[in-house]
N, C-alpha and C positions, 0 to 999 in steps of 0.2 A: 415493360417500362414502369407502369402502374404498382405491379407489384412488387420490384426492388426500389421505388420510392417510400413504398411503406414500410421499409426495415429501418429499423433506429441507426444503424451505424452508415447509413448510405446515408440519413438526413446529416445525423453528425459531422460527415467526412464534407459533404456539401456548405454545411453551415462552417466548418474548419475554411473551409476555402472565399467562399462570400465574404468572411470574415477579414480572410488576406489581404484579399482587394478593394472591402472599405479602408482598412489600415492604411494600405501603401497610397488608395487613391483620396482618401479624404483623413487626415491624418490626427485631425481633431476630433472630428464626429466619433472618429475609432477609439480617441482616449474617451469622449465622455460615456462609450458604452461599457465601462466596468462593469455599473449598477448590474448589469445581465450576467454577467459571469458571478460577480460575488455571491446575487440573492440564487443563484442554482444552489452555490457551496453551501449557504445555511439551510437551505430546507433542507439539502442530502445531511450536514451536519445537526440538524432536528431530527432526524430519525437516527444517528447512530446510537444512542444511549439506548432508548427500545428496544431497535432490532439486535444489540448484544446481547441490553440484561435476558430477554425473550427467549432467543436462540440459546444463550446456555445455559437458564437454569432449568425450559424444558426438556432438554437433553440431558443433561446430568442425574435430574430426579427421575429418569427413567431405568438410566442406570440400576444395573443389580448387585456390581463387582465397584466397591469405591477403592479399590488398590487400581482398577485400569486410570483410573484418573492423574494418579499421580505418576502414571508408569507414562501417560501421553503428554503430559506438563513435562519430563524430565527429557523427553526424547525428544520433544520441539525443540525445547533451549540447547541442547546441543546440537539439535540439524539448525537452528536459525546460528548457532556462531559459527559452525565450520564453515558456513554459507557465504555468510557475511565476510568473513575473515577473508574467505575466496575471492570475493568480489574487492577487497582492499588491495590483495597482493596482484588483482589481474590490471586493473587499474595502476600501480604504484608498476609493472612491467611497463605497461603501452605507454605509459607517461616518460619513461627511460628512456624508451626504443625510440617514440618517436620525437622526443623533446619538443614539443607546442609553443614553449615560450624562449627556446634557444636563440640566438642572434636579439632578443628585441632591446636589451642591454638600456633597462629603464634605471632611472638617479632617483633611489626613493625619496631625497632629500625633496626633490620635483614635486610630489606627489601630493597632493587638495587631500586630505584625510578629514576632512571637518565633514563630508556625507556618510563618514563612520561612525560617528560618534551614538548613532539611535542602536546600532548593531552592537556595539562596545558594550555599553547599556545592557543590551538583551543579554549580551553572552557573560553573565556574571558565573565564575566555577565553583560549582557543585559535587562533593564527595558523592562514593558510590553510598557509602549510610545514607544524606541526603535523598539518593536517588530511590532508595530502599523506603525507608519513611516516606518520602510522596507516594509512595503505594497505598497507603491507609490515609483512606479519606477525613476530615475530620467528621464531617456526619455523611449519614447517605445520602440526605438532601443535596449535598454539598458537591459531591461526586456526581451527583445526575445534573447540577447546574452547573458546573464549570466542563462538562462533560470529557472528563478525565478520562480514557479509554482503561487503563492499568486497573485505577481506581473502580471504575462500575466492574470490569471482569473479578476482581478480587470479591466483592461485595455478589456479585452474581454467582461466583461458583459456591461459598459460603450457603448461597440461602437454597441452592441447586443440593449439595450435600447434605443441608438438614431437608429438604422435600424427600429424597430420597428413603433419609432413615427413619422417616414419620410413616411409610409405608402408603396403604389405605386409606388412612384417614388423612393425607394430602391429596388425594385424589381429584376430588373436589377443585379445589386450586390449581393445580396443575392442571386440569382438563379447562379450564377458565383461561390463564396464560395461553395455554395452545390457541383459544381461538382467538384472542388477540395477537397473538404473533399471525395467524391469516390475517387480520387486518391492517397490522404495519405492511404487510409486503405488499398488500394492496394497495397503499398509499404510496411504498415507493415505486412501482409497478407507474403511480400516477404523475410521479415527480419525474422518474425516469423519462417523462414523452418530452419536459420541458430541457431537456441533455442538450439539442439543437441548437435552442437559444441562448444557454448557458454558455456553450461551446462557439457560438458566434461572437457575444458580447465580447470573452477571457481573451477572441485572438484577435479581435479588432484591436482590444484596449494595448495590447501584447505590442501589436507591429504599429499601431499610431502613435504611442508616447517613445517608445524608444526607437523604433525604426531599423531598416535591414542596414543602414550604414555599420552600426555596431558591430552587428553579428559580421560583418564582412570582415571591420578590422582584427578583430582573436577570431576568424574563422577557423583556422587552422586550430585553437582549443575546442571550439564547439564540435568539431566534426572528429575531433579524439575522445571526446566524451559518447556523442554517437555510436563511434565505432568502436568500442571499449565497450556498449552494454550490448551492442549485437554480439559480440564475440562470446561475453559472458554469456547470454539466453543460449546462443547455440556450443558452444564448446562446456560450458560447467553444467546449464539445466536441461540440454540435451540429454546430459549421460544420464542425468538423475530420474529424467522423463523412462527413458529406454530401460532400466532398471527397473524403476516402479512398473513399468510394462504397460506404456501408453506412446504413443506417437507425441511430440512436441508440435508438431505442424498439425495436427488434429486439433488440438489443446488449444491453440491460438485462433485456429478460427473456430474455435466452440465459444472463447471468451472478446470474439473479436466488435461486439459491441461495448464493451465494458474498455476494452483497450483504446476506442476511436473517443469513448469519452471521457477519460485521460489525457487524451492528447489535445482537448478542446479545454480542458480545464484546469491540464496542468498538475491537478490533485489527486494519488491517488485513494484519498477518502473519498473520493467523489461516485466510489463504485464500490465502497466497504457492503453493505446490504445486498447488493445484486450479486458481488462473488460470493457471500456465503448461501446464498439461494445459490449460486451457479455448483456449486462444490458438493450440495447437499444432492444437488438432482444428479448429479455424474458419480454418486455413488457413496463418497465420503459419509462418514456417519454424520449425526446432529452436532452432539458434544466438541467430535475434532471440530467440523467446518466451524463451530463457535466459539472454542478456544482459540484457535490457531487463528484465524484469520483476522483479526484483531488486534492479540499480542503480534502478531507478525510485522505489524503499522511501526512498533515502538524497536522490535528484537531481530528484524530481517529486513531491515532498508538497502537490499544491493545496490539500487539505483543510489542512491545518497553517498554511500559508501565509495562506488566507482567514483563521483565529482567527487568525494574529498581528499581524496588521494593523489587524483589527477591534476588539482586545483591548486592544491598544496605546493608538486612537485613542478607547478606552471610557475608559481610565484619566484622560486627559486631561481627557475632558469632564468626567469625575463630579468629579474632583478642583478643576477650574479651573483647568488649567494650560494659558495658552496656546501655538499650535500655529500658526508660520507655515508658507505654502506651504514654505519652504526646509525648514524643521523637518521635514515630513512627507515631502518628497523624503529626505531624510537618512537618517529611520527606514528608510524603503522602500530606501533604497541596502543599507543595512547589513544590513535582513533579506534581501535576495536572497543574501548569502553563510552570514548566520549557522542562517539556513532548511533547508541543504543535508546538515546534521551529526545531524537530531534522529532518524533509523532506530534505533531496537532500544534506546534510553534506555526506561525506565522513565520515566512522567513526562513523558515530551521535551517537548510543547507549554510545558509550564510552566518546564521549566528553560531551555528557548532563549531563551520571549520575556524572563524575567527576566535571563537574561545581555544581551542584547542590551540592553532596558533600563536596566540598570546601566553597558554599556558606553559609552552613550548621554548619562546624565546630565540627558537634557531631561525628562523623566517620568519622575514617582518612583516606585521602585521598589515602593514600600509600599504603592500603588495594587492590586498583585496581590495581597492580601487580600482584595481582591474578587473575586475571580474563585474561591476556594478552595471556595467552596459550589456554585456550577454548572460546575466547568473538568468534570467527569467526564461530566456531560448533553450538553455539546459534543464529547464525545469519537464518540459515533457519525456524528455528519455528520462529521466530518473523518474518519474509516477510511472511511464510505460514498464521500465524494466523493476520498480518495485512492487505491480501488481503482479508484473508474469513470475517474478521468484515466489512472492507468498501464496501464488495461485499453487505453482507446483509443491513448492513447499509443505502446501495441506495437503496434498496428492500424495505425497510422498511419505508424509508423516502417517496417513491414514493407512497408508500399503505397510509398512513397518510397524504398526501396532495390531496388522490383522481387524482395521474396523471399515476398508474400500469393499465396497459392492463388486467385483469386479464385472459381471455383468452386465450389470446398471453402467457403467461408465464407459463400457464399450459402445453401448446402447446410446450416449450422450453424446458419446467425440463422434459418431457416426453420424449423428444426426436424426436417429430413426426415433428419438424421444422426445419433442417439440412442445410439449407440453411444459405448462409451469409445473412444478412440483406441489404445488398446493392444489392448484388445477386439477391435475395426476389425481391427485388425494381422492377428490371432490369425486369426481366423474367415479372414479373403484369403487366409490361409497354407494353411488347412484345406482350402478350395474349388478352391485352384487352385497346385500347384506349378509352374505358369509364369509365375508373377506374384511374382516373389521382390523387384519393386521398391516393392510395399505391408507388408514386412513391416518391423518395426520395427530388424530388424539394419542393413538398406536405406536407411532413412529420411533416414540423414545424405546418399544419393547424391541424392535427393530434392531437400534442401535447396539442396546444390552448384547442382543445376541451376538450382533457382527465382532461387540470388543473380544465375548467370548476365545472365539476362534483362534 
């Protein structure tokens, strides 16, 4: 009993549930404990800017071949749209089939829209140029304090590709960054223990301000959205898993602390750092785990994707607005670009689909009044099913560019490699000074070779 106390995602699941029943039974005490949920997201949001720039410009300047880079940037971007894309049409299915908002036959005329207006606000439309230029930061200062994810990765790979062709005499440097990246992970390693409280505070404040009456009333939506990303994880990332040639039910309980604290907080940044430590140890090179798992935040949102589709097509029914085939091709064209923008928004689910919506003019906008009492209960299947698509995602990307350990990852889902990867490093260092290719200064020669192959 002792020692399944001491695993993080049993304290998590424990503090998830303490949490339920201050909410339901003390319903105030439960709103004022935000402050614990929020100050978890900042400290994990304090170390994402490090643990990226860290993770990929170590990796890249290890690199020996700078054509593999752009050959693994070009093969994300297309496994994150076919992905995403999937996740809109499986979502834009289940919402057909089982019509969630059918009979509620709401009079938008009815409808309070004045708790819109901060969301209106947020959702002002943006060209894809637009969205292109916010790529380039105005300085780098600039990009490590508004901590812009796109932004630091662009700026990261840049100074990863000149480390690289500076050779030797970046060495120096390079060997410096590596040991600062052991010490970020050290620190989230420390953040990580405070997940409990985080995940306590997020579901008190969750069920005492809004309360399970909501979720009861659109129960029938929430549990389409539910059941919409289970279908997707096991019917789309199944096949993807079983191809890349790993077990999905392995996979989920290798990342099933990472998953319990998502579900406590709602956010999948809340566990950007630990999946790319989780992805690096199961095999995945540097470079991928620190390209991919990052841009995946901004370019592989399935979970977000399943709600806007599903959301969208809620508004419809309950409203009575009709919706031809062309109409819902339409929606579905539009959300595959306007989908791609919502990483690190406060809100994002809500402010996209209502941009989009409005950009749209075929579903009224006012519709998203409904959604204001359960959008926050739908927020954990979408971080749960956004973490397990980028998780596989990078699994999958790494196995199609030839840079997965395969080994190593059998070794990981198994269980038999329990070690932190830094850990790992440390201790190969200790045993055996002729083995300077398992040590983490090492790591990126590692990689070089794996992209080789």
């Amino acid at each position: 009993m002792k020692k399944a106390l001491g695993k993080l995602y049993v304290q998590v699941l424990l503090a998830v549930i303490a949490g339920s029943l201050v909410g339901v039974l003390f319903p105030e005490t439960g709103a004022a404990l935000k402050p614990l949920g929020d100050a978890f997201i900042k400290l994990i949001k304090m170390l994402l800017a490090p643990v990226i720039f860290l993770t990929v410009v170590t990796g890249i300047a290890g690199m020996e071949n700078m054509k593999e880079l752009g050959r693994v940037g070009f093969r994300a971007l297309i496994y994150f749209e076919v992905v995403s894309t999937l996740a809109l049409v499986v979502g834009l299915v289940v919402a057909n089939v089982l019509s969630p908002g059918s009979g509620m036959n709401v009079d938008v005329s009815t409808l309070d829209t004045s708790s819109l207006s901060g969301y209106a606000t947020a959702a002002k439309h943006t060209s894809a140029m637009d969205f292109l230029m916010g790529i380039i930061p105005h300085t780098i200062v600039d990009a490590f304090a508004k901590g812009n994810v796109l932004q630091i990765l662009l700026f990261s790979v840049l100074l990863g590709v000149a480390l690289a062709n500076a050779g030797p005499r970046a060495k120096l440097f390079v060997d410096t960054l590596d040991s600062l990246t052991q010490g970020m992970f050290r620190i989230v390693s420390m953040v990580m223990r405070l997940a409990p409280i985080g995940a306590f505070g997020a579901i008190a404040f969750t069920i005492g301000k809004y309360g399970f009456g909501s979720l009861f009333s659109l129960g029938k939506l929430v549990a389409c959205v539910y059941l919409t990303c289970a279908l997707f994880v096991i019917f789309v990332l199944g096949p993807i898993c079983r191809y890349s040639g790993f077990s999905l039910w392995k996979f989920l309980k290798y990342i099933k602390e990472e998953l319990f604290t998502v579900l406590g907080t709602c956010s999948s940044e809340s566990v950007l750092p630990q999946m790319i430590s989780k992805m690096e140890r199961a095999g995945v090179s540097k470079p991928v785990a620190g390209l991919v798992i990052p841009s995946g935040l901004t370019f592989n949102p399935d979970g977000q994707a399943i709600y806007y589709t599903i959301a969208a097509i809620f508004i419809a029914q309950a409203t009575n607005t009709p919706l031809t085939l062309t109409d819902q091709l339409i929606v579905l064209t539009v959300l595959m670009f306007t989908s791609k923008g919502s990483a690190g928004v406060a809100g994002a689910g809500f402010i996209i689909l209502t941009a989009t919506l409005a950009s749209l003019d075929t579903i009224p906008v006012a519709g998203m009044v409904l959604l204001l009492g359960v959008d926050r209960f739908m927020s954990e299947a979408r971080g749960i099913t956004n973490t397990i698509g980028n998780g596989v995602g990078t699994m999958a990307i790494a196995k199609w560019v030839g840079a997965l350990d395969t080994a190593k990852m059998n070794r990981a889902l198994d269980g038999e490699d329990l070690e932190e990867p830094r850990d790992a490093a440390r201790s190969e260092t200790a045993k055996s000074a002729t083995s300077p290719s398992e040590t983490l200064v090492q790591l990126p020669d590692v990689t070089s070779r794996a992209l080789k192959h």
